[in-house]
Backbone bond lengths (Angstrom), bond angles and torsions (degrees), N, CA, C in turn:
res aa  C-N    CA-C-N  psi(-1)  N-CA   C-N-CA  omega(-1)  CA-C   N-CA-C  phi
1 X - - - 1.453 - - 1.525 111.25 -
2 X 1.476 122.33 -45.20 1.514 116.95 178.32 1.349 109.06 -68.66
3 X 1.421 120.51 -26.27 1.688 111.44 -176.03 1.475 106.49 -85.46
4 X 1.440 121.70 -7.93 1.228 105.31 160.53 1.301 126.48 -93.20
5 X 1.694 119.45 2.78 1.604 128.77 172.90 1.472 101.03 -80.04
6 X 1.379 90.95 -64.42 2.113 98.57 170.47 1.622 115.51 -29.96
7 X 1.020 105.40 -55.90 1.599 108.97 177.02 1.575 136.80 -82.49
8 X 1.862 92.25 -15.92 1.525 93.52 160.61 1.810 112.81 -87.70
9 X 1.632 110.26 -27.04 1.336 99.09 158.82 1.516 127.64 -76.31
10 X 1.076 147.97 -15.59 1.349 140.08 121.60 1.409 118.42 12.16
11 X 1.604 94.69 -88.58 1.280 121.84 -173.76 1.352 103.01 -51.84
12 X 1.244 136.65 -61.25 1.431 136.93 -144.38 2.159 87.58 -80.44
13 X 1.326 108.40 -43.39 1.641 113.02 171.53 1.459 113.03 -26.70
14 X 1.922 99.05 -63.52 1.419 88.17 -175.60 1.360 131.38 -101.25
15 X 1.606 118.60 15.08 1.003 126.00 -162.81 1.815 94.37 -87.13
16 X 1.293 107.63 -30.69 1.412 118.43 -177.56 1.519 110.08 -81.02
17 X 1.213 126.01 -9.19 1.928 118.47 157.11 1.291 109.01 -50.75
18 X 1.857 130.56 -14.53 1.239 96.51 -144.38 1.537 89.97 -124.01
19 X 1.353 104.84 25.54 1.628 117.77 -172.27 1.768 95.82 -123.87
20 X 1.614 115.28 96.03 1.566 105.37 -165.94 1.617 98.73 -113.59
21 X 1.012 121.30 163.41 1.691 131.89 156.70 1.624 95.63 -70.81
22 X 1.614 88.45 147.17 1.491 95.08 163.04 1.794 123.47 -82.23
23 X 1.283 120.84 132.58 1.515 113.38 -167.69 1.587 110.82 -68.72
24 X 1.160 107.85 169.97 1.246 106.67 -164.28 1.827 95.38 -114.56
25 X 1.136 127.42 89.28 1.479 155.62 -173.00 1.031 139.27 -146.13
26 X 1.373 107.75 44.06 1.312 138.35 -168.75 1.729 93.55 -73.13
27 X 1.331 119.93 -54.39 1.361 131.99 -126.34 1.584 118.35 33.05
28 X 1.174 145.85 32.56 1.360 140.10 -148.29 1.274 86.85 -111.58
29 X 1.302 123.46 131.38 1.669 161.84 141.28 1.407 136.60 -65.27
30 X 1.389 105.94 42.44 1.588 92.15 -161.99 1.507 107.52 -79.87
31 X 1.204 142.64 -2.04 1.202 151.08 -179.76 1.730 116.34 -148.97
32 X 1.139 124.86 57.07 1.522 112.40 -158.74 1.407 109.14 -92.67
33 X 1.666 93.58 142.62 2.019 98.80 -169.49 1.716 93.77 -31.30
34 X 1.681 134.21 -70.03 1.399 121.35 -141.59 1.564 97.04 -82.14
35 X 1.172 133.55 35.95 1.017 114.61 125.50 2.166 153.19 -76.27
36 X 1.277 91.66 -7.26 1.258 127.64 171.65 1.176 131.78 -129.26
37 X 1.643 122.25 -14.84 1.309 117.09 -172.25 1.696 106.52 -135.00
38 X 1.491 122.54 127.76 1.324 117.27 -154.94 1.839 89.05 -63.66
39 X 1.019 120.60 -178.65 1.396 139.67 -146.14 1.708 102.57 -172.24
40 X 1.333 131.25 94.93 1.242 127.87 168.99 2.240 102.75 -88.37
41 X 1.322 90.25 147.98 1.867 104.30 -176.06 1.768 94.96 -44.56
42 X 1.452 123.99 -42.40 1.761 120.00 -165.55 1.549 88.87 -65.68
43 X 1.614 129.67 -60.86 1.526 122.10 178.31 1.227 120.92 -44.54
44 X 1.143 120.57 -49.69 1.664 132.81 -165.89 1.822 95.06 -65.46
45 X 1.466 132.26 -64.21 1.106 144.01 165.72 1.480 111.07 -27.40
46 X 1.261 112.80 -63.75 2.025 115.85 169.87 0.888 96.86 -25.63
47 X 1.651 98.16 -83.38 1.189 107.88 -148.56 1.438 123.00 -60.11
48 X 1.248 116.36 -52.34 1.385 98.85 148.19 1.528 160.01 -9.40
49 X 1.186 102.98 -45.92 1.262 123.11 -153.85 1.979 83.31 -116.52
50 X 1.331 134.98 -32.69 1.438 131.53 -171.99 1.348 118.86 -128.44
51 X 1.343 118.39 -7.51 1.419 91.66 169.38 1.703 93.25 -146.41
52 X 1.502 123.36 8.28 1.910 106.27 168.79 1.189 104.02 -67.13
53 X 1.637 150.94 -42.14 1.042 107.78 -162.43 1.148 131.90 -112.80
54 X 1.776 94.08 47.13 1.644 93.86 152.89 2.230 95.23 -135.29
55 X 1.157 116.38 8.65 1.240 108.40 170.82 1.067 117.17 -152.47
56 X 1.668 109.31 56.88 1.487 136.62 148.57 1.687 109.12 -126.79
57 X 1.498 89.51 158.34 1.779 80.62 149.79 1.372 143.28 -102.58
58 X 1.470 100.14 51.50 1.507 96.06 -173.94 2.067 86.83 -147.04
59 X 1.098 109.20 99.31 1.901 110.72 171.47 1.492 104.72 -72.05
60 X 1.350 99.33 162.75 1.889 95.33 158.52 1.727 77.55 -128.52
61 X 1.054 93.08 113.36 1.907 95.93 151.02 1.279 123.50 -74.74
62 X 1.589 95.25 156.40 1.532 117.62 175.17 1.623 110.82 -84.39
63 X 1.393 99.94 145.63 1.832 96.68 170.58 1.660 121.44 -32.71
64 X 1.406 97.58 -52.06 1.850 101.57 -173.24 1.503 104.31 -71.07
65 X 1.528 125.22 -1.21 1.087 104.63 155.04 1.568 149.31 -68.82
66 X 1.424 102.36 -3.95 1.319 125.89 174.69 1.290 121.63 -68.63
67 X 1.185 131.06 -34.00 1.997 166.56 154.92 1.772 107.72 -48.72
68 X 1.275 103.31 94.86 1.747 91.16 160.16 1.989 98.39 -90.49
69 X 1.505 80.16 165.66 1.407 158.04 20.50 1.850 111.33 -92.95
70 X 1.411 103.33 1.36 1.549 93.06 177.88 1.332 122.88 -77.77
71 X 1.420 106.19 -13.70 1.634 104.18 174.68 1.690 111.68 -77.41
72 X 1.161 110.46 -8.81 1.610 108.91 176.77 1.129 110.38 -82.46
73 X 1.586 106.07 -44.52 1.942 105.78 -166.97 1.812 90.33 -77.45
74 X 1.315 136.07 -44.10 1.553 117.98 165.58 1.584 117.97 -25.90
75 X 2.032 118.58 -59.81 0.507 102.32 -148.45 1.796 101.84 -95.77
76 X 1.167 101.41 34.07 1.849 119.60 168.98 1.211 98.03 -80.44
77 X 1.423 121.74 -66.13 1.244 142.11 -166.74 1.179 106.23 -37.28
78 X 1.942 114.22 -59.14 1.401 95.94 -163.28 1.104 99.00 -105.25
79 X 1.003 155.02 19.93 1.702 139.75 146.47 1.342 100.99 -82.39
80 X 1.464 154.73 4.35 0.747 142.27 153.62 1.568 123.45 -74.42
81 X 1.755 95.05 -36.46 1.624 91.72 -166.93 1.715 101.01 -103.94
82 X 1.424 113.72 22.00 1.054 122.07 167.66 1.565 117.60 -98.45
83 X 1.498 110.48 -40.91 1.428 109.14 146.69 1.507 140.75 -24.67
84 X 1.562 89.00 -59.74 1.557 104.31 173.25 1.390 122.45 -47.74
85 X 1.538 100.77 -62.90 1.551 134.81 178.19 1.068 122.43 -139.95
86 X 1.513 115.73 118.10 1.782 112.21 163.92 1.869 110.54 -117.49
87 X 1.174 111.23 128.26 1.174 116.33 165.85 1.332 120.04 -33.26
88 X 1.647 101.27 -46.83 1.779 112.65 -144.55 1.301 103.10 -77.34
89 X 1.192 114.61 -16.98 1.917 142.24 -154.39 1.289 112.20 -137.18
90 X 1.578 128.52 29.43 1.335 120.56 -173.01 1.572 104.88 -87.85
91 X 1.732 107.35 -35.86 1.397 94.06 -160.06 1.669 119.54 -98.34
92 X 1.767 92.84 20.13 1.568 100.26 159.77 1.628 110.73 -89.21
93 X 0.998 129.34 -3.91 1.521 123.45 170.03 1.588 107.74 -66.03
94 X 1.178 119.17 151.46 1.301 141.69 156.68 1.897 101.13 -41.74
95 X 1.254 112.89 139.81 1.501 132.69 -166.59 1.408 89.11 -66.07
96 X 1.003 127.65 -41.91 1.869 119.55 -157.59 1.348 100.60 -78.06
97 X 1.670 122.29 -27.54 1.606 143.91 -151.00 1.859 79.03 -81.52
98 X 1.213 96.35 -74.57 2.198 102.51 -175.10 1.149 111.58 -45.41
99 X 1.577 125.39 -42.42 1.701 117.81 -176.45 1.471 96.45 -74.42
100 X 1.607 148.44 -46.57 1.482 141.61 -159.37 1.636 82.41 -70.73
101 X 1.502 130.64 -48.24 1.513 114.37 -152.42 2.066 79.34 -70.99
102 X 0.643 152.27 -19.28 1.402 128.86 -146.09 1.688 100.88 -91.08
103 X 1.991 82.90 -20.20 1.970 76.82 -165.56 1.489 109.39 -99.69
104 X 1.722 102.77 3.66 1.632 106.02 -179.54 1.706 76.70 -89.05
105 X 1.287 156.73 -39.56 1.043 118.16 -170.34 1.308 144.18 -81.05
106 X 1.206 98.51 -21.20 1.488 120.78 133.66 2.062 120.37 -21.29
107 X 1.391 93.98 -82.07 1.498 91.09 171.35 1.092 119.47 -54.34
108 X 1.254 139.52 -39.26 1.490 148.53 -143.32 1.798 82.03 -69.67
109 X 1.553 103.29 -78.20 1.032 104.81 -173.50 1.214 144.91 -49.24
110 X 1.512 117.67 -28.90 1.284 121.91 142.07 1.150 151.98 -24.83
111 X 1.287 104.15 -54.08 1.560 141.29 170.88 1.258 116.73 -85.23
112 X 1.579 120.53 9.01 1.244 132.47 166.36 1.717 110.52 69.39
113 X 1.499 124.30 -10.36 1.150 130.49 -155.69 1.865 99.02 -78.21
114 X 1.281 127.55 -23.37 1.642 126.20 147.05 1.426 143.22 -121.71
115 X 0.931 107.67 124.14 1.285 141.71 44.94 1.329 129.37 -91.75
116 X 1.133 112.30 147.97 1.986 104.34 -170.95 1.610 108.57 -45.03
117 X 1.222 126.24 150.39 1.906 126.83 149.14 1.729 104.51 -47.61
118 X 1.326 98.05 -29.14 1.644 85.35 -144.49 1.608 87.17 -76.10
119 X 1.556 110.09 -39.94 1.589 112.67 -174.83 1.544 99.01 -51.24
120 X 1.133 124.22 -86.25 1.754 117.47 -159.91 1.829 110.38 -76.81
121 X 1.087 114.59 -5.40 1.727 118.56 156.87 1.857 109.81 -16.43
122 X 0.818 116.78 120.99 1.587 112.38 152.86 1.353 106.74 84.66
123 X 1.608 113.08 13.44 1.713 112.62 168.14 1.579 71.59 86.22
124 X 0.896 175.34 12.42 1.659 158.12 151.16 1.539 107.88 -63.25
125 X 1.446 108.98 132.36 1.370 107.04 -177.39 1.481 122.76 68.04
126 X 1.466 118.16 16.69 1.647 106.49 -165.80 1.873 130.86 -52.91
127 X 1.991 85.19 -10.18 1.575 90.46 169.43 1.279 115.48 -57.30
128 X 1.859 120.04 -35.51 1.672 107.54 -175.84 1.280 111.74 -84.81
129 X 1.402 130.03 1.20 1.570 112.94 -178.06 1.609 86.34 -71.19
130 X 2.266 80.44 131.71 1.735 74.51 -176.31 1.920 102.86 -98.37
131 X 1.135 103.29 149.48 1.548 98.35 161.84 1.334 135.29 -75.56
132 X 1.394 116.40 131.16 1.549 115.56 172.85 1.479 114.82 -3.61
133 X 1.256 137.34 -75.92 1.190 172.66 -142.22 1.816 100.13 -82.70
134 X 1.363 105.53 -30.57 1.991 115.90 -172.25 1.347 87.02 -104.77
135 X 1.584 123.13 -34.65 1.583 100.09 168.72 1.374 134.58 -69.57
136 X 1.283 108.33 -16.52 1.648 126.16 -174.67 1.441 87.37 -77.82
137 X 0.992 105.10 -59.49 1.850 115.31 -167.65 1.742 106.49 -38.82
138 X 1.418 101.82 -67.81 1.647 112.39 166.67 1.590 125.93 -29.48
139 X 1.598 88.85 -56.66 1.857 95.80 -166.73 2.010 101.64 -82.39
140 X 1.233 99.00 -44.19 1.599 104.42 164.04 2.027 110.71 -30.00
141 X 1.662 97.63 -70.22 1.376 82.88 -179.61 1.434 129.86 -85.43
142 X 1.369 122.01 -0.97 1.363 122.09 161.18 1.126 119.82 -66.35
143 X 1.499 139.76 -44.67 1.584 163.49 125.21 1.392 86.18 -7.67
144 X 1.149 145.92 -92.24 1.436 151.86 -178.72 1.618 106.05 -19.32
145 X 1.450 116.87 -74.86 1.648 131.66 -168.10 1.475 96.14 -66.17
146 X 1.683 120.81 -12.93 2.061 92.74 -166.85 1.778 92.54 -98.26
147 X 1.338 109.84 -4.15 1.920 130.54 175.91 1.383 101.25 -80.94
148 X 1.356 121.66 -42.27 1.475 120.83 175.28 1.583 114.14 -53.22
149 X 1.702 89.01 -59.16 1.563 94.51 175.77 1.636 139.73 -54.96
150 X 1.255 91.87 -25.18 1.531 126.13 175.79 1.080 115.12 -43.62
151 X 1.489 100.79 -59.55 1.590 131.66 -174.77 1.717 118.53 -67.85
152 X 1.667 83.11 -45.07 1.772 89.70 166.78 1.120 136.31 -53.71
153 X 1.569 106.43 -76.29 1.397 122.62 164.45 1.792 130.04 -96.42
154 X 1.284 105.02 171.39 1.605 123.65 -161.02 1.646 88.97 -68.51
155 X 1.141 135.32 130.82 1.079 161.95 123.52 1.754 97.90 19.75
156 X 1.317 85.49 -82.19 2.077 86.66 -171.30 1.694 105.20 -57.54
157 X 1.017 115.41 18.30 1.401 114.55 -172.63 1.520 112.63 -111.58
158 X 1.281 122.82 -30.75 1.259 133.87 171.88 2.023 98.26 -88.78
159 X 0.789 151.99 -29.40 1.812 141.31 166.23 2.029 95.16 -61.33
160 X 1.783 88.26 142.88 1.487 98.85 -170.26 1.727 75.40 -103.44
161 X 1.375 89.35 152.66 2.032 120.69 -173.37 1.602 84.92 -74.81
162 X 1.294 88.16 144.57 1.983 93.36 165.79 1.335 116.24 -90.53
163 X 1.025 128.67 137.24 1.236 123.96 175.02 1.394 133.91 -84.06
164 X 1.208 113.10 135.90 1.539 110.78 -174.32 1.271 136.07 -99.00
């Protein structure tokens, strides 16, 4: 009886390699944050290195991404946190939409809540554990770009409308 569970999970293991998400490798830019927002090499590098590949469109996967069911819950991950935020597409949002994303990133990072646990968990990814010092760096220049904006536009213009 167990060698026939073993072997119907087997079966069902590999029958599901051949059912994949589509990758997210677009590289496509139709609005990308540095087009509007200065970008120093220490920012560009973060970000890079901790939060594009799940809020850009271009991932570099990991080996075990090749393996479902982990390539599905990956590819949860990043359509989720691409939803939230995409680099590639920030500066088609509405002005108030880019200053609130600037100040959730701000918090995020604060609050330690990004980069995910689950992303750098287990020595995985140790490029995004960010350091003290890459978080200052982060919230420093986001703090910076929502002062830019400040300066730009009218006040009631950066608050997002509530919805009704």
């Amino acid at each position: 009886m167990l060698k026939k569970i073993l072997l119907a999970l087997l079966a069902i293991f590999i029958i599901i390699q051949f059912f994949r998400p589509e990758k997210n490798s677009s590289n496509a830019q139709p609005a990308p944050l540095a087009a509007d927002y200065v970008l120093t090499d220490e920012v560009t590098s973060i970000l890079g290195r901790a939060c594009n590949d799940c809020h850009s469109n271009s991932t570099d996967y990991p080996w075990y991404a090749h393996f479902q069911p982990v390539a599905w819950w990956l590819d949860g991950h990043i359509k989720d946190g691409k939803r939230h935020l995409n680099f590639d597409d920030f500066t088609n949002a509405p002005i108030a939409r880019q200053n609130h994303k600037l100040e959730e990133i701000i918090e995020m990072v604060e609050e330690g809540e990004m980069p995910l646990s689950s992303y750098t968990a287990l020595g995985m990814h140790p490029e995004a554990d960010l350091t003290e010092k890459e978080k200052t760096t982060l919230i420093d220049w986001a703090r910076s770009q929502m002062a830019m904006l400040k300066e730009k536009y009218p006040a009631d213009s950066l608050v997002m409308k509530r919805r009704r």
